[in-house]
C-alpha positions as a Markdown table, in Angstrom:
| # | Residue | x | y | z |
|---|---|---|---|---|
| 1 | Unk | 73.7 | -7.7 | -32.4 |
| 2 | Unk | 71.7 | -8.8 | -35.2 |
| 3 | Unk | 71.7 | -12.9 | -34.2 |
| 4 | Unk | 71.0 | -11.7 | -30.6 |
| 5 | Unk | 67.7 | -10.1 | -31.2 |
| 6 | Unk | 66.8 | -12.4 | -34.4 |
| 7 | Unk | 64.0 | -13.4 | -32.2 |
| 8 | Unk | 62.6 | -9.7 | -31.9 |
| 9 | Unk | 62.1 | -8.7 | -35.3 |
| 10 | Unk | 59.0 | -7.0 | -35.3 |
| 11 | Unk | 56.7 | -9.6 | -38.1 |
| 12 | Unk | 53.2 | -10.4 | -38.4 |
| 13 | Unk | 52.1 | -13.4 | -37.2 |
| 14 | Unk | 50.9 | -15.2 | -40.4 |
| 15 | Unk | 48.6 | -17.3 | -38.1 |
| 16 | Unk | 47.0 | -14.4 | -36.8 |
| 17 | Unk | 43.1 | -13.7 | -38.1 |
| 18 | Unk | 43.9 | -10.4 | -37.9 |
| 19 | Unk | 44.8 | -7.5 | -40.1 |
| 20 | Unk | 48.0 | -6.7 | -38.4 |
| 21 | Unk | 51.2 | -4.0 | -40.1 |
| 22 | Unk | 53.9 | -4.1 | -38.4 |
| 23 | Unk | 55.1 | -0.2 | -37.3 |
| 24 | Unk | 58.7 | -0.2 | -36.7 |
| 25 | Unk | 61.6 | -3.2 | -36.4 |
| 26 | Unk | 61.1 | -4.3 | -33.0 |
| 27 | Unk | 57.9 | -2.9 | -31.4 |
| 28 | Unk | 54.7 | -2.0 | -32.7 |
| 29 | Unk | 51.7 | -2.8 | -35.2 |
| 30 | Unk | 48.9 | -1.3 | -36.4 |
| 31 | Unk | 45.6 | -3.1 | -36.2 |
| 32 | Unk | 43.5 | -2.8 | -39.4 |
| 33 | Unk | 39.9 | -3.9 | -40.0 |
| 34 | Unk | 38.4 | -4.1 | -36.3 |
| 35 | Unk | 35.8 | -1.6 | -34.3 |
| 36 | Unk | 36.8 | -1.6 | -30.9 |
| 37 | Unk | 34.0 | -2.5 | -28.8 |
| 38 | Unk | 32.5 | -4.1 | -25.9 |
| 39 | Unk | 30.8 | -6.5 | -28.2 |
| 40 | Unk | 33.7 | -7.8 | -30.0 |
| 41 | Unk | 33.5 | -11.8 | -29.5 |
| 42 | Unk | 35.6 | -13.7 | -27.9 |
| 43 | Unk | 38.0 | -15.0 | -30.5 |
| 44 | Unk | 39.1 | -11.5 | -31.6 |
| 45 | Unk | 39.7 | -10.5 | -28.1 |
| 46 | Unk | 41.8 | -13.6 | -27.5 |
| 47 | Unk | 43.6 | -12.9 | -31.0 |
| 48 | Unk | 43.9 | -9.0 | -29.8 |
| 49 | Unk | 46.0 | -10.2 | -26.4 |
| 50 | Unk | 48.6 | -12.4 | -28.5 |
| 51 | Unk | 48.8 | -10.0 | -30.8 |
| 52 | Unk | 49.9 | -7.4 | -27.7 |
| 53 | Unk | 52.7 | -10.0 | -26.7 |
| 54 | Unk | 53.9 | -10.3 | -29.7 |
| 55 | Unk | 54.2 | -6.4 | -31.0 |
| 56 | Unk | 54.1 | -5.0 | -27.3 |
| 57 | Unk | 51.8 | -2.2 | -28.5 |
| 58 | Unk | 49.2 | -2.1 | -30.9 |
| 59 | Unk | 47.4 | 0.8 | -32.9 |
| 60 | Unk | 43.7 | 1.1 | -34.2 |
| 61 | Unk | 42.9 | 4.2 | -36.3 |
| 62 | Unk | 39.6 | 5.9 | -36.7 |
| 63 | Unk | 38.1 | 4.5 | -34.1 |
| 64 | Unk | 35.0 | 7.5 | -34.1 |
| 65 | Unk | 32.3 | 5.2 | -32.5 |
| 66 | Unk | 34.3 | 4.9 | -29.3 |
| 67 | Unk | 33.2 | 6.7 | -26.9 |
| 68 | Unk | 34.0 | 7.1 | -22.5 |
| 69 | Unk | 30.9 | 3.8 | -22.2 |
| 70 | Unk | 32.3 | 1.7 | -25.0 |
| 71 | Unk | 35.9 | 2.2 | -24.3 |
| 72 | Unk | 35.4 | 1.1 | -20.9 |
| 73 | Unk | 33.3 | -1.5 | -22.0 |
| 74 | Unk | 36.1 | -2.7 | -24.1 |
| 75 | Unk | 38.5 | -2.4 | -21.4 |
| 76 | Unk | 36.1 | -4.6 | -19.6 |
| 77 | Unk | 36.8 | -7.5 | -22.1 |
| 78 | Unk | 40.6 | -7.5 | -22.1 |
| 79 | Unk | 40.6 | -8.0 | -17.7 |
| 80 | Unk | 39.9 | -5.6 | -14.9 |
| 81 | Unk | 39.9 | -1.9 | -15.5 |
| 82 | Unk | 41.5 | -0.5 | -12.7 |
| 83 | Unk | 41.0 | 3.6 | -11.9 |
| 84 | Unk | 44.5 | 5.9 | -11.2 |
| 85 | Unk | 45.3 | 4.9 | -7.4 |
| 86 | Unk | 46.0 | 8.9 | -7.0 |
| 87 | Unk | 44.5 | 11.1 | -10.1 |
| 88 | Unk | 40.7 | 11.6 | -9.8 |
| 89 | Unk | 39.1 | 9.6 | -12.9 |
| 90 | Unk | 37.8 | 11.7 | -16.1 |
| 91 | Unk | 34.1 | 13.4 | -16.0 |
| 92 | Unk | 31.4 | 11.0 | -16.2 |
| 93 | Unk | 33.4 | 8.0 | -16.5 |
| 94 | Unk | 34.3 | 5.2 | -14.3 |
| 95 | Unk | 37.7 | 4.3 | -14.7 |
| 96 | Unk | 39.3 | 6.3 | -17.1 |
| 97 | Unk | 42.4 | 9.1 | -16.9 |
| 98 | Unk | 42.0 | 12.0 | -18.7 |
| 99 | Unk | 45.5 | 13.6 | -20.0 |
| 100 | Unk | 44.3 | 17.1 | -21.1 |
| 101 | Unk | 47.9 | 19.1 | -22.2 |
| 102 | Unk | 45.4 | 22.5 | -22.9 |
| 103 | Unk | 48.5 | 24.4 | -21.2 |
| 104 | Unk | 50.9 | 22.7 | -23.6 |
| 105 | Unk | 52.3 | 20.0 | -21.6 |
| 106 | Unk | 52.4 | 16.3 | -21.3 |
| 107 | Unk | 54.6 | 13.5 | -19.9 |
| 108 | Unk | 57.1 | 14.0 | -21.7 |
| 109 | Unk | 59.8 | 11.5 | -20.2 |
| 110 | Unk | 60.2 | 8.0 | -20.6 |
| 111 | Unk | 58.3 | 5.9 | -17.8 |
| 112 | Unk | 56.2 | 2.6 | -17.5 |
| 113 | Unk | 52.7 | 3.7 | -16.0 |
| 114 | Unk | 52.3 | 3.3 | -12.0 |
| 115 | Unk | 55.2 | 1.2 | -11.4 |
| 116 | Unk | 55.4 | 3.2 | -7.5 |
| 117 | Unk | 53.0 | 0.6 | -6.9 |
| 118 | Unk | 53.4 | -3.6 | -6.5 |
| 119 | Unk | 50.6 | -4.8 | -8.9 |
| 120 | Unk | 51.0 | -1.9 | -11.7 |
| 121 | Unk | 48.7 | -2.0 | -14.9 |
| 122 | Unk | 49.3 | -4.8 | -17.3 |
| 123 | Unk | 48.3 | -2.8 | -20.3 |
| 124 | Unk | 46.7 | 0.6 | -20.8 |
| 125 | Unk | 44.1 | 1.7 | -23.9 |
| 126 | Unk | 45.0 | 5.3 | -24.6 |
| 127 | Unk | 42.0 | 6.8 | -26.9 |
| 128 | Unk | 42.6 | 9.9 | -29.1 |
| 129 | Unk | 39.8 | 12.6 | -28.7 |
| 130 | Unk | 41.6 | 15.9 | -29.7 |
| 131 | Unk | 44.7 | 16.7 | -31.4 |
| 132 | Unk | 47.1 | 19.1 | -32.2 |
| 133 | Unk | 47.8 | 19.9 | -36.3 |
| 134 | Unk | 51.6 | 19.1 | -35.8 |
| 135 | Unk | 53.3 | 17.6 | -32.7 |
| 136 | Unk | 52.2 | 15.8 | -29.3 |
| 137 | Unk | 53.7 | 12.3 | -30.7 |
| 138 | Unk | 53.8 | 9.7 | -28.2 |
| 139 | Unk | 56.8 | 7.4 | -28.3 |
| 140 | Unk | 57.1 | 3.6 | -27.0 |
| 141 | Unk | 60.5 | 1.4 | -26.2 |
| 142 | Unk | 60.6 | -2.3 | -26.2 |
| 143 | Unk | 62.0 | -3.4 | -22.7 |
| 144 | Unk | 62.5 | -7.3 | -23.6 |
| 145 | Unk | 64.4 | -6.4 | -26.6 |
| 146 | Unk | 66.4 | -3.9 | -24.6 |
| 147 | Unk | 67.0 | -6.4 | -22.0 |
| 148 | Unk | 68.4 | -9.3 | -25.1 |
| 149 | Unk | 71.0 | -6.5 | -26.8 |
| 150 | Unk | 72.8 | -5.8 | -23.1 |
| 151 | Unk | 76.4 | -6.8 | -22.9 |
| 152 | Unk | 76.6 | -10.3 | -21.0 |
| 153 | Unk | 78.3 | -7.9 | -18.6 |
| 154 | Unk | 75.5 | -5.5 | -17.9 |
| 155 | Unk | 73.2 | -8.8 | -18.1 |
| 156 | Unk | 74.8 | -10.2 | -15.1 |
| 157 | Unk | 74.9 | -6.9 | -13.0 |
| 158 | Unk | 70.8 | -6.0 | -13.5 |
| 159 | Unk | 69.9 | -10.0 | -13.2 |
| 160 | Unk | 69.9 | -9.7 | -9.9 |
| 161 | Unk | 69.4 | -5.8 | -9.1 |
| 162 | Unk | 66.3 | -4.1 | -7.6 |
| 163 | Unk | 65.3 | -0.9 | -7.7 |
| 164 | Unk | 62.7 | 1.6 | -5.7 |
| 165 | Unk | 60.3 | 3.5 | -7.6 |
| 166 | Unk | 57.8 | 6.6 | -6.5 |
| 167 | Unk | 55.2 | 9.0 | -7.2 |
| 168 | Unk | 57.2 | 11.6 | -5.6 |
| 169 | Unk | 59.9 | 12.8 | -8.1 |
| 170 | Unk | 60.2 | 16.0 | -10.3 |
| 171 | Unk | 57.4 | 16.8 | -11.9 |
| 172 | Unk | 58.1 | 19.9 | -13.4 |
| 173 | Unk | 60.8 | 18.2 | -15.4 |
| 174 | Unk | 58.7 | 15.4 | -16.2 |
| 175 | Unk | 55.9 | 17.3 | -17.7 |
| 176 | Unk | 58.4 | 20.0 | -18.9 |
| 177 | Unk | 56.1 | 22.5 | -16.7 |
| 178 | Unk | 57.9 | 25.8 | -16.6 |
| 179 | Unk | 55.2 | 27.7 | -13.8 |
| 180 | Unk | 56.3 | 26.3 | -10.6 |
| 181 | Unk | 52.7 | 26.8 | -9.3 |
| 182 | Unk | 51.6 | 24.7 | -11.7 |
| 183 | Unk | 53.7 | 22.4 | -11.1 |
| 184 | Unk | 53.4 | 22.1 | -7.3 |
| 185 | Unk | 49.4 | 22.0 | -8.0 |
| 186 | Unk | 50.2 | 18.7 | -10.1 |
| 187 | Unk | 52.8 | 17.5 | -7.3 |
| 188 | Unk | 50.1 | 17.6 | -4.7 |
| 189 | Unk | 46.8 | 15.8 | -6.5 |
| 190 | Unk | 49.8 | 13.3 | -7.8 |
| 191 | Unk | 51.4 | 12.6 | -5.1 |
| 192 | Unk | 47.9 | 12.9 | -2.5 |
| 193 | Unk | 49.4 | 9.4 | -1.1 |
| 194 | Unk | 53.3 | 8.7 | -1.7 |
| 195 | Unk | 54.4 | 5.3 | -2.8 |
| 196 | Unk | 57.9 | 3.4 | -2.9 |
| 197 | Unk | 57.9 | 0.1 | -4.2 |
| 198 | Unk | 60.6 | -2.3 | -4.8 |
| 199 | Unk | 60.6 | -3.8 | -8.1 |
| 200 | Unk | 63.1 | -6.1 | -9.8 |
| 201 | Unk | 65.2 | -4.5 | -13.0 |
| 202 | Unk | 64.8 | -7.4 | -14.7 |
| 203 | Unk | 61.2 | -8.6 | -14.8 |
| 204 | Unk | 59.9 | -12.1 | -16.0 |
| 205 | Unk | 56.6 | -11.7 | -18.5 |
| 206 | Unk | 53.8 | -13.7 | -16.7 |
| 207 | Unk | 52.7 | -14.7 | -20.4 |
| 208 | Unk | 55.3 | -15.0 | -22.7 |
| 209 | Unk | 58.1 | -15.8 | -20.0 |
| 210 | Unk | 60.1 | -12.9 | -21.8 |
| 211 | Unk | 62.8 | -10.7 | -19.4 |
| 212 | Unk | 62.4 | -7.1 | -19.3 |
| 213 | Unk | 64.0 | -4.0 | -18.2 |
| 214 | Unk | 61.8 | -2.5 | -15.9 |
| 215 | Unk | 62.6 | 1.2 | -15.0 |
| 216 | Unk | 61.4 | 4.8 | -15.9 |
| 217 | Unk | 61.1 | 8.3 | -14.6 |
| 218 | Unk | 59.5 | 6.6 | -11.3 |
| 219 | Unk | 62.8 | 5.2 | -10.3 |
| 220 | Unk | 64.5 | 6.7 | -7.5 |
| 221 | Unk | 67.3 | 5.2 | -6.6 |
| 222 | Unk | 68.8 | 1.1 | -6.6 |
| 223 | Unk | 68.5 | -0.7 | -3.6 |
| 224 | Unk | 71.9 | -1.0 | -2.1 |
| 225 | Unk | 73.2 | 2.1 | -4.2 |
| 226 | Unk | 73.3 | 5.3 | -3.0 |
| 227 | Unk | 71.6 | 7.9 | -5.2 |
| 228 | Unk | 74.7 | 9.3 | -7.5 |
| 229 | Unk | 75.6 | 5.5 | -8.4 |
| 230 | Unk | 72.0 | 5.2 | -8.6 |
| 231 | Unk | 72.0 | 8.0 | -11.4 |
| 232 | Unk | 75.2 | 7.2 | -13.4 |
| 233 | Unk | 73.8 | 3.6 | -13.8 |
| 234 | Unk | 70.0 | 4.7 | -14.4 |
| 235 | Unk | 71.3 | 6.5 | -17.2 |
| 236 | Unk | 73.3 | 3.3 | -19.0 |
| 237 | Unk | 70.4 | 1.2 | -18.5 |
| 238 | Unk | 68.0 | 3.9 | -20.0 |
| 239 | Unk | 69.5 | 4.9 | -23.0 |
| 240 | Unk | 69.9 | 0.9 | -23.9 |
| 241 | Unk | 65.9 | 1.0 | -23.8 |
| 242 | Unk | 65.1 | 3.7 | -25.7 |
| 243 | Unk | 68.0 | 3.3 | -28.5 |
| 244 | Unk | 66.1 | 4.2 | -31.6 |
| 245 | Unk | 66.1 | 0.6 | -32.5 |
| 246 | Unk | 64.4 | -0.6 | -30.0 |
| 247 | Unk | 61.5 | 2.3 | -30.5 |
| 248 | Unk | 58.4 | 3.1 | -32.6 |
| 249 | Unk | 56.6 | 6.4 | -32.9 |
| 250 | Unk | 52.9 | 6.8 | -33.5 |
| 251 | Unk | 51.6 | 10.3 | -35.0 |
| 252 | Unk | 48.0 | 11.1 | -34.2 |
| 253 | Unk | 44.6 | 11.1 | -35.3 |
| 254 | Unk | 41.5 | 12.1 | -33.3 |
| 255 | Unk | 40.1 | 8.9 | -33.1 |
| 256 | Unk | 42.9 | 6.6 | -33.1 |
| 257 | Unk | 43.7 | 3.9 | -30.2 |
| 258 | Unk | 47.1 | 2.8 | -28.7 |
| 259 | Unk | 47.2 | -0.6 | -26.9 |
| 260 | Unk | 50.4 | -1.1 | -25.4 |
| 261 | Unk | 51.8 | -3.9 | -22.5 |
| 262 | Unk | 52.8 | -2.3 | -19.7 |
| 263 | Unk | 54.7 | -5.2 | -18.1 |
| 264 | Unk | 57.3 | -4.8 | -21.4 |
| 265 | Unk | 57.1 | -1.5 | -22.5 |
| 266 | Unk | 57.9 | 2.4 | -21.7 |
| 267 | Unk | 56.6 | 5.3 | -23.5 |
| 268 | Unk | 56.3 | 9.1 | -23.5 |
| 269 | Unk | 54.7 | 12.1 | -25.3 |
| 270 | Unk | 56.6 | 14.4 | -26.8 |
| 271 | Unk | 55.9 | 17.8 | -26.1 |
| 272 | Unk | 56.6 | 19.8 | -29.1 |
| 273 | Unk | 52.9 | 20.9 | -29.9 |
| 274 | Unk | 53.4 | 24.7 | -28.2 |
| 275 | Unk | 49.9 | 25.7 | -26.6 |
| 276 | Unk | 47.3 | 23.2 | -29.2 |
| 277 | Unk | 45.0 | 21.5 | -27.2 |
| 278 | Unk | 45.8 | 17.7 | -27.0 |
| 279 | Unk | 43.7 | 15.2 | -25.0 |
| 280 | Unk | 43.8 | 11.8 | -24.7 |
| 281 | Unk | 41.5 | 9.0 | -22.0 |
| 282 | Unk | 43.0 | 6.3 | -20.9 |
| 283 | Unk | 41.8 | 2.9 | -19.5 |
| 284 | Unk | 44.1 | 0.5 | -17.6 |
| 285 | Unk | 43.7 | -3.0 | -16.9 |
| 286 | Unk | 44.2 | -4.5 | -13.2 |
| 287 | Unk | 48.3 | -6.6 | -13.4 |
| 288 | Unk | 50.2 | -8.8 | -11.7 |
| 289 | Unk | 53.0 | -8.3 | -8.8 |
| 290 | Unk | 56.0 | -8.7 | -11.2 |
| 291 | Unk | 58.5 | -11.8 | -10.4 |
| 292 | Unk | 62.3 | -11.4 | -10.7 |
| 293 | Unk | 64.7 | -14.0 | -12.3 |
| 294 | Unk | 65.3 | -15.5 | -8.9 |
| 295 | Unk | 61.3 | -16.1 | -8.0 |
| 296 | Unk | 61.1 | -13.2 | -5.6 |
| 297 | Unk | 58.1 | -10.9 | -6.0 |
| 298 | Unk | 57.8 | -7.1 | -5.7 |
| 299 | Unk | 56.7 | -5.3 | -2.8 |
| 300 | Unk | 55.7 | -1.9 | -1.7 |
| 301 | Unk | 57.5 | -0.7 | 1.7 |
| 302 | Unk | 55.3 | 2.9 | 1.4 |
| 303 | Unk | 52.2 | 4.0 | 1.5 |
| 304 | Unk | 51.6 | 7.4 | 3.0 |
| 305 | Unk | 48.6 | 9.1 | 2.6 |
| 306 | Unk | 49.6 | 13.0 | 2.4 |
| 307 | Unk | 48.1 | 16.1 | 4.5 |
| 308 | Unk | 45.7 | 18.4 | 2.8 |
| 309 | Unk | 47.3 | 22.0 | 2.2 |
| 310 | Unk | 45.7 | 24.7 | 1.0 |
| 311 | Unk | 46.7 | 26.0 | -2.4 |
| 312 | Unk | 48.7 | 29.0 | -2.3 |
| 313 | Unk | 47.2 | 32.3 | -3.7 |
């Protein structure tokens, strides 16, 4: 295992002109040294995206001076901030997602954000605003280095398997929501217009040329599988992403920033902070329809806006 994923050990790039510490073994780096901004010139921001490719996520702490404007700004600099196709955006702001667990919940369970759609982000900028005193970690997996340590077996089967993800899947459970009203409240702004998408397990990086797993909690089932294959296999590939080796976990600070490449990557929260307030803004920038080993492209085969119901009382 060790020669096979040689090339992912997690080092700074001594040519880098940044400050960069690398996190954990495989993914992850903190950035040291920098203000984010939406003046920040046009060397650092170039410096910023190889960075990302190289770490997969990136971390800024005690970022104070960013606020809703700059963030965006900066946003603005690393491509094409793209708003939530379904979640209204934050108060005030133009593009950005508030995640607001005031009722003690968050998205706890591993996914790659918006993948029920064709183009999904290429990298989101999640900004820390408030934070609980213990808890509300967020976790991230490396999919490229998941992808390298696979048997040549299991290399051979997802090469050339697809799989259909959507926005309509169990929220409760992925937000570890125990009030079912709560829940179906979430279900119904979420879900406002369903989406199925066909993606390819195995995604090449438009960048770095890199293959990745591409799954998550938006996976329904794999196309040509009915849905209990579908879930014995899910499971296989999923717990060879998110082997502790192949992770890094980032504790909080109000202030602090998390880059991460969404085309590479899978995260989630973990929600173990009880009822402490924890919110978050995020800003995501506009990506690519992935390509599959073979050349073929993604493609979304739903897209069905849903009827307006009144809550229940």
């Amino acid at each position: 295992m060790t020669n096979i994923l040689a090339s992912f050990v997690n080092a700074a790039d001594p040519t880098s002109p940044l400050d960069i510490v690398p996190v954990a073994g495989r993914i992850g780096a903190e950035v040291r040294g920098i203000a984010l901004s939406g003046d920040l010139d046009g060397d650092t921001i170039a410096a910023i995206r190889t960075a990302l490719a190289r770490h997969k996520v990136l971390f800024f702490r005690d970022q104070a001076e960013l606020d809703d404007a700059r963030h965006e700004a900066f946003a603005g600099l690393l491509g094409d901030p793209v708003a939530h196709p379904t979640v209204p955006v934050a108060d005030g702001s133009r593009y950005l997602l508030e995640l607001d667990s005031k009722e003690g919940y968050a998205a706890s369970s591993w996914h790659t954000d918006v993948t029920f759609v064709d183009a999904y982000p290429a990298a989101s900028i999640l900004r820390a605003i408030t934070i609980p005193a213990a808890g509300g970690d967020t976790l991230w997996a490396n999919g490229a280095s998941a992808y390298e340590g696979l048997p040549e077996a299991l290399k051979t089967l997802v090469d050339g398997l697809w799989a259909v993800h959507s926005n309509k899947y169990d929220y409760a459970a992925a937000l570890s929501i125990k009030d079912a009203k709560r829940a179906e409240e979430y279900s119904r702004i979420f879900a406002s217009t369903v989406y199925e998408t066909e993606h390819p397990v195995v995604r090449v990086h438009p960048e770095t040329g890199e293959r990745s797993l591409l799954l998550g909690h938006f996976v329904k089932n794999f196309v040509g599988l009915n849905s209990a294959d579908s879930q014995r296999l899910f499971g296989i590939l999923q717990d060879h992403i998110t082997l502790p080796e192949n992770t890094v976990r980032w504790r909080w600070r109000a202030g602090d920033v998390a880059i991460w490449d969404n085309r590479a990557t899978q995260h989630r929260a973990i929600a173990d902070f009880g009822l402490q307030r924890r919110t978050l803004r995020r800003a995501t920038i506009a990506g690519n329809v992935p390509v599959a080993i073979d050349g073929r492209r993604s493609r979304t085969t739903k897209q069905e806006v849903q009827p307006v119901l009144e809550a229940a009382e």
